[in-house]
C-alpha positions in Angstrom: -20.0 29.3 105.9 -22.8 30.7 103.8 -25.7 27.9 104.4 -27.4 26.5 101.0 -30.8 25.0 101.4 -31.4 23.2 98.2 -34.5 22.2 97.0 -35.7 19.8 93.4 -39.4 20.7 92.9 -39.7 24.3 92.9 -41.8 25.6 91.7 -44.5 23.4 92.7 -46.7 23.8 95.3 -45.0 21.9 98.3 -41.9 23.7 97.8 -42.9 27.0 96.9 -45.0 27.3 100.5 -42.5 25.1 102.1 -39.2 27.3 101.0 -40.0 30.1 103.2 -40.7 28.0 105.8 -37.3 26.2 105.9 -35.7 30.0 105.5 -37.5 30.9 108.3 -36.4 28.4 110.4 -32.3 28.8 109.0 -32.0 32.3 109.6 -29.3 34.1 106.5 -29.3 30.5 104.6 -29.9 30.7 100.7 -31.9 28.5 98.9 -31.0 27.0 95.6 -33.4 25.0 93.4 -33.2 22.7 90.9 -35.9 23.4 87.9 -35.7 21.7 84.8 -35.6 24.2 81.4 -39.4 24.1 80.9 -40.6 25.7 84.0 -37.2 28.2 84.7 -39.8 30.9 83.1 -42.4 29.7 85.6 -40.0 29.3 88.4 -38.8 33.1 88.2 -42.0 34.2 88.5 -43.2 32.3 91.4 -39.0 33.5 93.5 -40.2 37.1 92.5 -43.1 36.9 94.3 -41.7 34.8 97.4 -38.9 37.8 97.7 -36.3 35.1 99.3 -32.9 34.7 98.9 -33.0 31.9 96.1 -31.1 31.1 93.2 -32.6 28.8 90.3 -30.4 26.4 88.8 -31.4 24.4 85.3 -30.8 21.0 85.6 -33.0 17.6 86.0 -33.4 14.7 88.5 -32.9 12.3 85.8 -30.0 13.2 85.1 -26.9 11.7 86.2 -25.1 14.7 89.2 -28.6 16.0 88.3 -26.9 17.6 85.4 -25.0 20.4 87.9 -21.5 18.7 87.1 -19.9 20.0 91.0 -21.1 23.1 91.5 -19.1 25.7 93.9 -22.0 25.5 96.3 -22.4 22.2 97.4 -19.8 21.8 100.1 -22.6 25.2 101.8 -25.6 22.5 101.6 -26.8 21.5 104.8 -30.2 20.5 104.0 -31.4 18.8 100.8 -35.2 18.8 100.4 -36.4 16.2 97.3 -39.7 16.9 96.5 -39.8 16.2 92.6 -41.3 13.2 91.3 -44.3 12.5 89.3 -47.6 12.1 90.4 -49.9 10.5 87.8 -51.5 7.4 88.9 -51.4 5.9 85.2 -47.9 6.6 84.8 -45.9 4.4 82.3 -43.3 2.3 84.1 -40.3 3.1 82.5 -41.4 6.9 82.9 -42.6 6.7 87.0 -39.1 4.5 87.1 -37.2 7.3 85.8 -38.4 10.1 87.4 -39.4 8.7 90.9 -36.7 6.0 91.6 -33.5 7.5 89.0 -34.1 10.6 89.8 -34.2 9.6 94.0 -30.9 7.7 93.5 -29.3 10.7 91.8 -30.3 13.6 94.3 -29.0 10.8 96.7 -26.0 10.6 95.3 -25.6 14.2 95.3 -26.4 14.8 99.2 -23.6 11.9 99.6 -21.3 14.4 98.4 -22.7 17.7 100.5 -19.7 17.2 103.0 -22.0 19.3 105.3 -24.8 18.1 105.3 -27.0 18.0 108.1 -30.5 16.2 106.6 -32.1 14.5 103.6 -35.9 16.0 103.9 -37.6 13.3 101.4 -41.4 13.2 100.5 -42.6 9.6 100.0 -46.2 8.5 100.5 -48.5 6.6 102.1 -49.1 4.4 99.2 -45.6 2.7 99.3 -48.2 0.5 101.0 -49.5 -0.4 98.1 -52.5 -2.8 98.7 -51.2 -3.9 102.1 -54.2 -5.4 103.4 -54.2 -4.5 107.1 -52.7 -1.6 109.4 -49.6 -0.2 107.9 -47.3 1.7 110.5 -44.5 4.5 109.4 -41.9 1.7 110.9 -43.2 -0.5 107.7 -42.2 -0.8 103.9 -41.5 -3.9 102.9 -44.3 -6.2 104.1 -44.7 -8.0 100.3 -47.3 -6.2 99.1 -48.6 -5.7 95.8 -49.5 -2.6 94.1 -52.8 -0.4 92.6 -49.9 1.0 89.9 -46.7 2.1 88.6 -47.0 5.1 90.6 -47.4 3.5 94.2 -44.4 0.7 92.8 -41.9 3.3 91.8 -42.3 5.9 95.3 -42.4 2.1 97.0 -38.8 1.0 95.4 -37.2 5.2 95.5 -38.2 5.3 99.3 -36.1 1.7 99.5 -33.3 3.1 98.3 -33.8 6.3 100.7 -33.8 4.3 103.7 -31.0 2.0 102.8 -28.9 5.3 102.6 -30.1 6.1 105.8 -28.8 2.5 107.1 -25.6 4.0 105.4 -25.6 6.8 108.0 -27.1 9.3 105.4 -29.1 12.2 108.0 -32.9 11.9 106.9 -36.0 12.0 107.6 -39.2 10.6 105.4 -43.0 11.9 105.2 -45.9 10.1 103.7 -48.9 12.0 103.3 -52.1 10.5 102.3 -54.3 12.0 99.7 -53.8 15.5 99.5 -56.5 17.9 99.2 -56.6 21.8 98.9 -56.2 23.9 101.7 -58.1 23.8 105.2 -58.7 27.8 105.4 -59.1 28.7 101.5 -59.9 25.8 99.4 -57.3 26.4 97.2 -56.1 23.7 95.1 -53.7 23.1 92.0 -54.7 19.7 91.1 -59.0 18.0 91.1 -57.9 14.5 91.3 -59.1 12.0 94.4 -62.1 13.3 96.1 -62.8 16.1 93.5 -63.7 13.5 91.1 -66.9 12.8 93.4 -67.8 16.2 93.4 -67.5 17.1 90.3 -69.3 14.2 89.8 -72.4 16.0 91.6 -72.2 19.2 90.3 -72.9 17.8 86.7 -75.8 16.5 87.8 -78.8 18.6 87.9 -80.2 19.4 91.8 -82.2 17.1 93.4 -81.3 13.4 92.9 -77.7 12.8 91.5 -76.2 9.2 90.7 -73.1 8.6 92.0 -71.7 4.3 90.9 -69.7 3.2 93.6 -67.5 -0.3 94.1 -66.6 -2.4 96.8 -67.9 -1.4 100.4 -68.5 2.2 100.7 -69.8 1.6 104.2 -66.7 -0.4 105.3 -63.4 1.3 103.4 -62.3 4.8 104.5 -60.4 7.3 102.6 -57.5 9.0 104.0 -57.6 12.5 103.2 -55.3 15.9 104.2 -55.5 19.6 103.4 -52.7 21.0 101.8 -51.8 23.4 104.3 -50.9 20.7 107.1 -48.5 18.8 105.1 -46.6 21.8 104.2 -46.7 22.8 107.9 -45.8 19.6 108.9 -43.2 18.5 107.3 -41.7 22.9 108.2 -42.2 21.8 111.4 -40.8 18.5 111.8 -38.0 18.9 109.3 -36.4 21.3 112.1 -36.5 18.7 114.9 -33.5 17.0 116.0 -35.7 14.1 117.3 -37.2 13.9 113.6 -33.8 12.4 112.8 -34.1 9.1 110.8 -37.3 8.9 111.6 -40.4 8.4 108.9 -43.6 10.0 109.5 -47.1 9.3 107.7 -49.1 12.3 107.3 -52.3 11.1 107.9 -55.9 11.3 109.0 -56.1 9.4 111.9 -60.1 9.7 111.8 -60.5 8.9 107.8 -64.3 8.8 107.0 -65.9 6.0 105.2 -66.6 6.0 101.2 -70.4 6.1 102.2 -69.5 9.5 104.5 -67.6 11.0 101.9 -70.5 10.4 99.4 -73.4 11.7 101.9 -71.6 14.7 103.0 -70.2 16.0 99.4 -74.0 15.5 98.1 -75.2 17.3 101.1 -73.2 20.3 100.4 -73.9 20.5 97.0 -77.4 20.3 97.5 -78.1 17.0 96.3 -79.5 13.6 97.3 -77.6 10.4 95.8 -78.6 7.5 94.9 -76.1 5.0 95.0 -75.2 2.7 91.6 -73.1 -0.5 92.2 -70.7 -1.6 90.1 -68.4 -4.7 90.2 -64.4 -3.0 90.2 -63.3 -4.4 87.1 -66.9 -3.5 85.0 -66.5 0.0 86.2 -62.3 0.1 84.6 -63.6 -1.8 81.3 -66.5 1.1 80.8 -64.0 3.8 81.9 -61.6 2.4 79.4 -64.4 3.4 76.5 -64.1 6.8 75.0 -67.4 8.0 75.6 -68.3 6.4 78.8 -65.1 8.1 80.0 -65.7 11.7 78.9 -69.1 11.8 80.2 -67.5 10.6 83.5 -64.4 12.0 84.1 -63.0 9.8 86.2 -59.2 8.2 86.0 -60.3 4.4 86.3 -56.8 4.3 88.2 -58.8 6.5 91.0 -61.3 3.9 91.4 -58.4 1.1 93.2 -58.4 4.0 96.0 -62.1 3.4 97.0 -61.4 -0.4 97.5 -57.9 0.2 99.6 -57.5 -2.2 101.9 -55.2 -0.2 104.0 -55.4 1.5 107.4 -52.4 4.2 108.2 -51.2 4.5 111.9 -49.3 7.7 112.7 -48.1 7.6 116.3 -44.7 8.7 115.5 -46.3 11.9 113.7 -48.6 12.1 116.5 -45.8 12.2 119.5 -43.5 14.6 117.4 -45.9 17.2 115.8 -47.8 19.5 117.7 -50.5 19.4 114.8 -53.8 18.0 114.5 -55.3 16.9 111.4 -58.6 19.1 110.9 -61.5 17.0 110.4 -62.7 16.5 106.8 -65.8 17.9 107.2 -64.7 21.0 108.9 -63.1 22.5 106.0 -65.2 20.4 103.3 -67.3 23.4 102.0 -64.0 25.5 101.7 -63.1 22.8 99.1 -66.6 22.8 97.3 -66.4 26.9 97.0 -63.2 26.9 95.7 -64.4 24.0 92.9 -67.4 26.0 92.0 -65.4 29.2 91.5 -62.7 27.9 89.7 -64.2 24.7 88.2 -61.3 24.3 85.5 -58.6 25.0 87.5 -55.9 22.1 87.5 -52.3 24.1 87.4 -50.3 20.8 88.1 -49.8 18.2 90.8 -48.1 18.9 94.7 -44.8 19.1 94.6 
């Protein structure tokens, strides 16, 4: 049998450096990827320049077979890797529900019917959590939590569904990574959301002092950040493990620095001293929801719920299984700043 490694979420970033990867690992598989009309142009270019074995097929997550009626292929699948959803933090509901729960159910239902299948790769993340307020292990889900927005609610209620399959006896394994940044050895990013807000933040500013409005406890929250680079190598790495089976794994900074340590150290490197402005949470959303106060500061009020999480990630099964260490933030911190400053309006699209 000719081995089919499909993928949804080419050609985003995740599975266009995790694809070769995966073929690495499956030596004469084929890889077929599911891209939706609007990016088939995009996703040509990007399978030209990997030079694999891949064939792009149209079709959507939304829809229902995930609009491939029974292709001749599927019986070859033997690993299904779902990486599509949307990542916008101020996603509508009925849009995040669509996408990120639908669209789970329906690549689920077509791995039901891969009568060869060997695993379910799914990316979830962290923020399934929501704002659990306390440790949150990768054995947790459903511990009644509330949630920062639609976003965190619908990867919460698809990753239910994945791990009731799993009960099923569907073969999976989940990953959770935390807040991605760009990558650990080059900087490079496709999306400045999260942390790049900050330091874009500073870099408007003029050198010397720079004000930077904070809320909550900067000195007591810690934000969970990871390079690009080791989720995709994680997840390469652990996806070919049979002790990975039905197992969840958070991708996560076991060390996460504080909100004030974030602060110092981004206004360090980019040669500036900040003076810190407190704000009460919900007077910082009702000015960022004013046209002008938001175009001068350029920053999602959604992002703000994420320097008031009350959440600490454990990642002990990640830790036993993956012979990976997180790099420290602040070892690869100026990569990130020299790849803002030389491409300051880059933002070609989220992860995955």
């Amino acid at each position: 049998m000719n081995e089919v490694v499909f993928f949804t979420g080419f050609p985003g970033f995740l599975g266009s450096k995790l694809l070769p990867l995966v073929l690495a690992r499956r030596a004469g598989a084929r890889a077929v990827c599911l891209v939706q009309d609007k990016f088939l142009a995009l996703a040509q270019r990007r399978a030209q320049q990997l030079e694999l074995d891949l064939e792009l097929v149209s079709g959507d997550i939304t829809a229902p077979g995930l609009g491939l009626g029974q292709p001749e292929w599927q019986a070859q699948v033997v690993e299904v890797y779902h990486l599509a959803a949307i990542y916008d933090l101020a996603v509508a509901r009925p849009l995040g529900l669509r996408v990120n729960l639908d669209g789970t159910r329906n690549t689920l239902d077509f791995a039901a019917a891969c009568t060869n299948l060997e695993r379910f790769q799914y990316v979830s993340t962290c923020y399934v959590s929501g704002r659990y307020c306390g440790i949150f292990g990768e054995t947790d889900l459903d511990l009644g939590q509330t949630f920062n927005n639609y976003y965190e609610e619908s990867k919460f209620l698809a990753e239910v569904q994945v791990q009731k399959a799993m009960e099923g006896g569907l073969p999976a394994t989940i990953y959770r990574p935390s807040i991605v940044v760009g990558d650990s050895h080059t900087g490079f990013t496709q999306k400045y959301d999260g942390p790049y807000y900050l330091l874009k933040l500073l870099l408007r500013q003029p050198s010397g002092l720079a004000l930077v409005p904070t809320v909550g406890d900067p000195a007591r929250v810690r934000v969970n950040l990871v390079p690009s680079d080791f989720v995709v190598e994680a997840i390469g790495r652990l996806g070919g493990l049979e002790s990975s089976l039905g197992k969840v794994y958070q991708l996560s900074d076991p060390r996460p620095v504080t909100g004030d340590e974030l602060i110092t150290e981004c206004a360090r490197l980019t040669g500036r001293r900040s003076v810190r402005v407190p704000l009460p949470l919900g007077l910082s959303k009702w000015l960022l929801s004013l046209g002008p106060v938001a175009r001068l500061a350029q920053v999602p009020a959604a992002s703000l719920d994420y320097f008031v999480h009350p959440t600490h990630y454990t990642n002990h099964q990640t830790a036993r299984d993956l012979d990976l260490e997180v790099p420290h933030l602040f070892s690869y911190l100026p990569r990130l700043i020299d790849f803002l400053r030389a491409h300051p309006q880059a933002d070609l699209g989220a992860l995955s």
